[in-house]
C-alpha positions as CSV (number, residue, x, y, z in Angstrom):
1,X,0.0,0.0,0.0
2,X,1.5,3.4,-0.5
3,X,0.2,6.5,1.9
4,X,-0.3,8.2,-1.2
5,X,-3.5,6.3,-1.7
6,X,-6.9,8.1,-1.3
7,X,-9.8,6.6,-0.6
8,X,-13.3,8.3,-1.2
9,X,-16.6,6.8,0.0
10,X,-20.2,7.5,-0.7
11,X,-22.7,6.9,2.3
12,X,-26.1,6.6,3.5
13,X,-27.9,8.7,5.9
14,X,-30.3,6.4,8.0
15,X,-33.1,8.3,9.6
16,X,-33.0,6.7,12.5
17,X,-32.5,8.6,16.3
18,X,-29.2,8.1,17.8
19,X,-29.2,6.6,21.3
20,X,-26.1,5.6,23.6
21,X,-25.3,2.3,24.7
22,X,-25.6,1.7,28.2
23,X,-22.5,-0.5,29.8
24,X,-25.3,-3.0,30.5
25,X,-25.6,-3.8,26.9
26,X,-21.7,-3.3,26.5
27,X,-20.8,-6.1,28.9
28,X,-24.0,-7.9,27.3
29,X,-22.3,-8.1,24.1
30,X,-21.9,-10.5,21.9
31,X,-18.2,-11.9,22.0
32,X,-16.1,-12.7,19.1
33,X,-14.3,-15.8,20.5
34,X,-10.4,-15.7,20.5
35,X,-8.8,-12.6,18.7
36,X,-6.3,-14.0,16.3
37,X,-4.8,-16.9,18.0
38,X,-1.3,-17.4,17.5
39,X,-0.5,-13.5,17.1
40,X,-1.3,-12.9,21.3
41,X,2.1,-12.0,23.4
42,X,1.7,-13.0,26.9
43,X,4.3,-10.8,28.6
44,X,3.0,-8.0,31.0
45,X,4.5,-5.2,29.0
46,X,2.8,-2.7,27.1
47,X,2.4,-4.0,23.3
48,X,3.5,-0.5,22.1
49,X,7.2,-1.5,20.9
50,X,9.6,0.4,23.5
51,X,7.1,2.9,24.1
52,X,6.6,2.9,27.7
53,X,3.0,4.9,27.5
54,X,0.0,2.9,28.1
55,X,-1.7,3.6,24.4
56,X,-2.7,1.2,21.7
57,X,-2.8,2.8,18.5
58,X,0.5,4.8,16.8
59,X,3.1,4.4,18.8
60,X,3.9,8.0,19.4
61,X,2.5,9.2,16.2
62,X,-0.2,12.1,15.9
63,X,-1.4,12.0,19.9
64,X,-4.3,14.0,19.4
65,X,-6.3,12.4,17.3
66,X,-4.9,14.5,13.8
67,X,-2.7,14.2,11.7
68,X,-1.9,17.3,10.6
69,X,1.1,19.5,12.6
70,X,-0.3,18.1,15.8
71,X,-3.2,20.4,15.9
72,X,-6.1,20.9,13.4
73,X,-8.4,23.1,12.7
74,X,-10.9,20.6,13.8
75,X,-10.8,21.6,17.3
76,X,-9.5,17.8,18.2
77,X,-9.0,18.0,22.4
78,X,-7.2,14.9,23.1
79,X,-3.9,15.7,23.7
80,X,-1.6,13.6,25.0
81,X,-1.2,9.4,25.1
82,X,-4.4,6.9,25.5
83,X,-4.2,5.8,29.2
84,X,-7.0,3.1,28.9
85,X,-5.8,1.4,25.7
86,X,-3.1,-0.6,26.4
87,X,-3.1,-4.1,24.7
88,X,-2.1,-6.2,27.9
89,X,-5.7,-6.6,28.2
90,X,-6.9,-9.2,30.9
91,X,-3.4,-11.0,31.3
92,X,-4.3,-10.6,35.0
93,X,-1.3,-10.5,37.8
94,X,-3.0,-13.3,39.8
95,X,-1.0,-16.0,38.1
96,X,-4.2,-18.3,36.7
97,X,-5.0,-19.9,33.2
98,X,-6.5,-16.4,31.7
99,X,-6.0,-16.7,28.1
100,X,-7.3,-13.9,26.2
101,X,-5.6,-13.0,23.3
102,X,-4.6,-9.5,22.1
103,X,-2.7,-8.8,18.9
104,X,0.2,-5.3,19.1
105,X,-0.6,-2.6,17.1
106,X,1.7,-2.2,14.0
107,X,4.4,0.6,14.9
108,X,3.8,4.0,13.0
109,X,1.0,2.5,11.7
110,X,-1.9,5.3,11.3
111,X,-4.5,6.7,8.4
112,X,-6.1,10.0,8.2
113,X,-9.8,9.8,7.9
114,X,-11.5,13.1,5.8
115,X,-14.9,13.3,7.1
116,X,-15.8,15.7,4.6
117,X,-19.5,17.9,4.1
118,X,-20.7,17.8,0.5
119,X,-24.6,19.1,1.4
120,X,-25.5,22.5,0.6
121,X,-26.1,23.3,4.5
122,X,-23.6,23.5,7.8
123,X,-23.6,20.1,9.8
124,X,-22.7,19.3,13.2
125,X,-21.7,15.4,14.4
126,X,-21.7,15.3,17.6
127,X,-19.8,12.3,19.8
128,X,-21.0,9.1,20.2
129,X,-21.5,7.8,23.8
130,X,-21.2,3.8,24.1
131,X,-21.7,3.1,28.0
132,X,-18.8,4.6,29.3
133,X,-16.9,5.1,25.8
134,X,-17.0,8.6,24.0
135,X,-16.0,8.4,20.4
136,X,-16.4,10.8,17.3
137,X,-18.3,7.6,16.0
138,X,-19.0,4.1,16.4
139,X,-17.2,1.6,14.7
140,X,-19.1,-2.3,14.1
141,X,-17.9,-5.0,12.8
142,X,-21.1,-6.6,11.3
143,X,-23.4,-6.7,14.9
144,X,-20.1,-6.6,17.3
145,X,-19.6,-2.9,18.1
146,X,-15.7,-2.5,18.5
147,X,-13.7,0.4,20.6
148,X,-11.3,2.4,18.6
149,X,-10.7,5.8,20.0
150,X,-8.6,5.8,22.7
151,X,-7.7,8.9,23.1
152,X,-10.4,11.1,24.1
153,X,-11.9,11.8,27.9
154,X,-14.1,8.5,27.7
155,X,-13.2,4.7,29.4
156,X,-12.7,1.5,27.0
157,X,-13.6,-1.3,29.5
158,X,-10.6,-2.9,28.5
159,X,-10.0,-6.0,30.1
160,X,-6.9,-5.3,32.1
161,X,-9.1,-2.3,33.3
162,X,-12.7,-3.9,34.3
163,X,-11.5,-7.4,35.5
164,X,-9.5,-5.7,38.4
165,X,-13.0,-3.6,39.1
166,X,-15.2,-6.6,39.4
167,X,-16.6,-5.7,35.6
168,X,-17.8,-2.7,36.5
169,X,-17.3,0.2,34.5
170,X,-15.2,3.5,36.4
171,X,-16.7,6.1,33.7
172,X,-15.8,9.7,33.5
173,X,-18.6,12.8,32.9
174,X,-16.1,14.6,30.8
175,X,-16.1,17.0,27.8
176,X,-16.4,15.5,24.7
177,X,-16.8,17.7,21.0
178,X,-19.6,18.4,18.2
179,X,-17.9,19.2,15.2
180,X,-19.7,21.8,12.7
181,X,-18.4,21.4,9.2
182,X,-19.4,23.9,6.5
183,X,-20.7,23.1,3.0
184,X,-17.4,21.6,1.4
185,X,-15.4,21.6,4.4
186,X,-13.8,18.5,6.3
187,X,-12.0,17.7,9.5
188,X,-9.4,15.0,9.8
189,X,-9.4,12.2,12.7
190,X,-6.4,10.0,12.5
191,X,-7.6,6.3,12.2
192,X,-5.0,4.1,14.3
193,X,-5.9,0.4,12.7
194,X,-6.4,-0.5,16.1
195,X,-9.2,-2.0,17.5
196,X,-10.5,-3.0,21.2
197,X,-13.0,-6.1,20.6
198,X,-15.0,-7.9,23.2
199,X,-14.2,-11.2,24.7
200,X,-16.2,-13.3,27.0
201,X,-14.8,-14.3,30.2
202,X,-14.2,-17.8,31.1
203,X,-13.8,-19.4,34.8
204,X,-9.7,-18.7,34.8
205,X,-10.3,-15.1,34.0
206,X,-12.8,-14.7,36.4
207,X,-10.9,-16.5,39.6
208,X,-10.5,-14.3,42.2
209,X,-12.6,-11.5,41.5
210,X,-16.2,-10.6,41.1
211,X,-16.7,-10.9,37.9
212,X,-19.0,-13.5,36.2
213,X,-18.4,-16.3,33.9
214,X,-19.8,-14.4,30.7
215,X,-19.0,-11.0,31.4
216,X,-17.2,-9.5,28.0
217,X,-14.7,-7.2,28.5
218,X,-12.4,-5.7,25.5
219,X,-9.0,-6.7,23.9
220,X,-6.9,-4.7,21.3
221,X,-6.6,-6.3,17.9
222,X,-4.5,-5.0,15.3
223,X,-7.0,-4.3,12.2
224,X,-4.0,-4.0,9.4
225,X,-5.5,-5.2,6.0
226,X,-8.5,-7.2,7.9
227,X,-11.1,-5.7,5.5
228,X,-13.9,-3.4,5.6
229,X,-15.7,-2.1,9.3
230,X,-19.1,0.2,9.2
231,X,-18.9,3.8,10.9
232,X,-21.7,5.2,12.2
233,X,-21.5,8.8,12.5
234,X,-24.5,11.2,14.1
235,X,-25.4,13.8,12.1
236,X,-28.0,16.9,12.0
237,X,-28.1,20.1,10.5
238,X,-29.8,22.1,13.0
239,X,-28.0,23.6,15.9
240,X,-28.9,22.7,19.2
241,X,-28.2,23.3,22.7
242,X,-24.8,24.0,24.5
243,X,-22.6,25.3,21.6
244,X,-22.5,28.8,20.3
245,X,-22.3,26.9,16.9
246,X,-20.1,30.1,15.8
247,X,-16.5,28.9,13.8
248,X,-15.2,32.2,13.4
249,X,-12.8,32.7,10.4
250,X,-13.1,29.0,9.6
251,X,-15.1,27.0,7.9
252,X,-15.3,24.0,10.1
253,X,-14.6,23.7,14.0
254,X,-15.0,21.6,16.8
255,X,-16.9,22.7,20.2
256,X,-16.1,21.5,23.5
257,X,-19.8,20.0,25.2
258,X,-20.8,18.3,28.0
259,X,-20.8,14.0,27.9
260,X,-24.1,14.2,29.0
261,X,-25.4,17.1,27.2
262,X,-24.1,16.1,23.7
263,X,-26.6,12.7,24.2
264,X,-29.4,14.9,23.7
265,X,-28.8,15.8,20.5
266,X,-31.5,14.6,18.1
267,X,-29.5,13.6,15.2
268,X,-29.6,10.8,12.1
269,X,-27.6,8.5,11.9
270,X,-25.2,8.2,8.8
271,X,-23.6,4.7,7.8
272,X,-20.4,4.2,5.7
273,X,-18.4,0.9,5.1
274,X,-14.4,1.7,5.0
275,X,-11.7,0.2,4.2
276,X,-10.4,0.3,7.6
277,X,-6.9,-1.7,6.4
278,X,-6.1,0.8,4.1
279,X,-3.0,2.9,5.4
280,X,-3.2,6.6,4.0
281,X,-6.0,9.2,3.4
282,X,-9.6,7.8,3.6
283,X,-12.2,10.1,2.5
284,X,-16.1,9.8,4.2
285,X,-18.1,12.1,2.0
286,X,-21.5,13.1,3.7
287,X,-24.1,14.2,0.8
């Protein structure tokens, strides 16, 4: 593959409301069995390849979520490492049989998602909430909803996080963002081809603590030419409450909003298939 690459993708808009996931449905979810077997690493370092930080994705590259100069115009907050997404998920320091698997993230690995406006009018997408997961959008896998955005004010239940807390989510009420993109305007999110997926504990995972035989939590997974995944991205064009929805001299921002506030948004919901292997620019064209 060569970063030149560019890929541009046509999508749906669904009319359907958005609605956040509670953690109840999270840890409810269905599992995907063993992630990759043979590719797991069973050590209790960090997967991240002599980077002692605790994040998944891009091993030191863009760390706040864009990939331009370290700062775009699209109002990106999350600077700084992931401290949630480290891939030494549920390899437990209790010593038992816990076997879930987790894959390392390829180093330097990273694309740069457009999320480009090509209606006549201004839109806003606001976050998505997932239980205790806030995301610029949701990411499935056919029906298995999978984690990818570390890097933002929001929890990942990872599994080296919710095993030790008895599979009970520790979520945050932090800020999270509503981008407003202008007719013909875009805002970049870097896309790390990492993944957190859920896995369904087993007796040896569970030994010791109070979680449940069943109980999912989530385990990284490299997602480096492993096909296609659906984003689900909230959309409306109306402004609504708790932003100014004022981007000054530019033609597409992001505002800062309340986690909880930014679930009341009435919004559609807007579908596109990518190519989420594909290393380079990735355009998502909403018309």
């Amino acid at each position: 593959m060569t970063t030149s690459n560019r890929l541009s993708l046509r999508i749906i808009c669904l009319a359907l409301p958005m609605f956040a996931l509670p953690m109840s449905a999270c840890l409810g979810a269905k599992a995907i069995g063993s992630l990759d077997e043979g590719d797991s690493e069973t050590s209790d370092g960090d997967s991240n390849d002599g980077d002692s930080s605790d994040d998944g994705p891009n091993d030191g590259d863009s760390s706040d979520g864009d990939s331009s100069d370290g700062d775009s115009s699209d109002g990106d907050s999350n600077d700084g490492d992931s401290n949630d997404g480290d891939s030494n998920d549920g390899d437990s320091d209790s010593g038992n049989a816990c076997g879930i698997e987790f894959e390392e993230p390829a180093p330097g690995t990273f694309s740069t998602l457009h999320i480009r406006n090509e209606r006549d009018s201004v839109i806003y997408v606001p976050y998505t909430i997932s239980g205790c997961a806030y995301e610029p959008f949701a990411v499935h896998d056919g029906d298995t909803q999978l984690f990818w955005f570390s890097e933002g004010n929001g929890v990942i239940p990872t599994c080296e996080t919710i095993i030790p807390n008895g599979c009970f989510p520790a979520c945050k009420d932090d800020g999270v963002e509503i981008y407003q993109i202008a007719p013909g305007g875009e805002i970049e999110l870097t896309w790390g081809l990492y993944v957190w997926a859920p896995v369904e504990l087993d007796a040896a995972c569970v030994e010791g603590t109070s979680c449940q035989v069943g109980d999912t939590c989530w385990a990284g997974r490299a997602w480096v030419e492993d096909g296609p995944l659906t984003a689900s991205l909230r959309v409306t064009e109306t402004c609504q409450d708790g932003i100014d929805c004022d981007c000054g001299p530019d033609d597409s921002c992001a505002h800062g909003i309340d986690s909880i506030a930014v679930q009341a948004w009435t919004t559609d919901v807007v579908q596109v298939e990518f190519d989420a292997g594909h290393v380079g620019d990735i355009d998502i064209v909403i018309d």
